[in-house]
C-alpha positions as CSV (number, residue, x, y, z in Angstrom):
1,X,-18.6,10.0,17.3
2,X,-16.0,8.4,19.1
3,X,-15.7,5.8,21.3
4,X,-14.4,5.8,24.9
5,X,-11.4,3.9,26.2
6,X,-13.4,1.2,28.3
7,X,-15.8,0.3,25.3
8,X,-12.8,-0.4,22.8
9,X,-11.1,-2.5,25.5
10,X,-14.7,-4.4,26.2
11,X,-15.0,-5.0,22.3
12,X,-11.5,-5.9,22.1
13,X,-12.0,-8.8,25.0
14,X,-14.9,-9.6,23.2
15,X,-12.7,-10.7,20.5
16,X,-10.4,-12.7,22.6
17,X,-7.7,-10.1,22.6
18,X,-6.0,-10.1,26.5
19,X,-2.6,-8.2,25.8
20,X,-3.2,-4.7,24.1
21,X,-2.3,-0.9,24.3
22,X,-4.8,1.6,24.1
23,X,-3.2,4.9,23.0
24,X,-5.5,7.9,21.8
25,X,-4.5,9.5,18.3
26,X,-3.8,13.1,19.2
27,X,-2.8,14.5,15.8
28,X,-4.8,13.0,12.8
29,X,-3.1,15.1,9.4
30,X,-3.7,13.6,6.5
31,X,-0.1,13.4,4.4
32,X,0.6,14.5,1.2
33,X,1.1,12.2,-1.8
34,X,4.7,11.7,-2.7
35,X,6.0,12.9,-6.0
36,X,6.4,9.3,-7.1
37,X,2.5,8.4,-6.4
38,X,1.8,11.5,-8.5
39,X,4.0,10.6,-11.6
40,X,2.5,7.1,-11.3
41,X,-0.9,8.6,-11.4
42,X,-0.2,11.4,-14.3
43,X,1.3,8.1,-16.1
44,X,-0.6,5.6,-15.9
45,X,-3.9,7.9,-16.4
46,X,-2.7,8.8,-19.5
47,X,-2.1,5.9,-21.0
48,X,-5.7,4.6,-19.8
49,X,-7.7,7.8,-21.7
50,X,-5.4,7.1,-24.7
51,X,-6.9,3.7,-24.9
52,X,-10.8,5.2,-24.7
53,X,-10.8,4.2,-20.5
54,X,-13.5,6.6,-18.8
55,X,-11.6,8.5,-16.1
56,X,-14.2,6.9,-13.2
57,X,-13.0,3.2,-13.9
58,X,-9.4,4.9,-14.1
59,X,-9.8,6.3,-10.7
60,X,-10.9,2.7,-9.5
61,X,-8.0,1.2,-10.5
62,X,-5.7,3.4,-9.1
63,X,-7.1,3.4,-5.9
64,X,-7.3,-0.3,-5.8
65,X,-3.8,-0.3,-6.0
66,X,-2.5,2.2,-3.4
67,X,-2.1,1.2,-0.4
68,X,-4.0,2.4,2.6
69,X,-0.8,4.7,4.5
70,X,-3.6,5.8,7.8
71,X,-2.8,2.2,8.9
């Protein structure tokens, strides 16, 4: 669920925020990961199982390190 327009502004005031924009997201696509994540990930997850890593802490680490692009 979503909220509307006037409760995000209320909570924002809340905060002590005066001066903000309120724009609604129309389109929300998820992008692709570039070719460069992908060789990074291939890489990097390689080298981890050659050295007896399980594939779950592998995962971890990656993600720990990619930064969050939706913001």
């Amino acid at each position: 669920s979503s909220y509307s327009k006037e409760e995000v502004a209320n909570a924002l005031r809340k905060m002590g925020y005066s001066k903000f924009k309120i724009s609604p997201v129309l389109f929300d696509i998820p992008s692709k990961p570039s070719l460069p994540d992908i060789m990074m990930f291939i890489k990097l997850s390689s080298t981890m199982l050659r050295d007896k890593m399980s594939f779950g802490k592998i995962l971890e680490m990656l993600a720990e390190e990619q930064p969050n692009r939706g913001f």
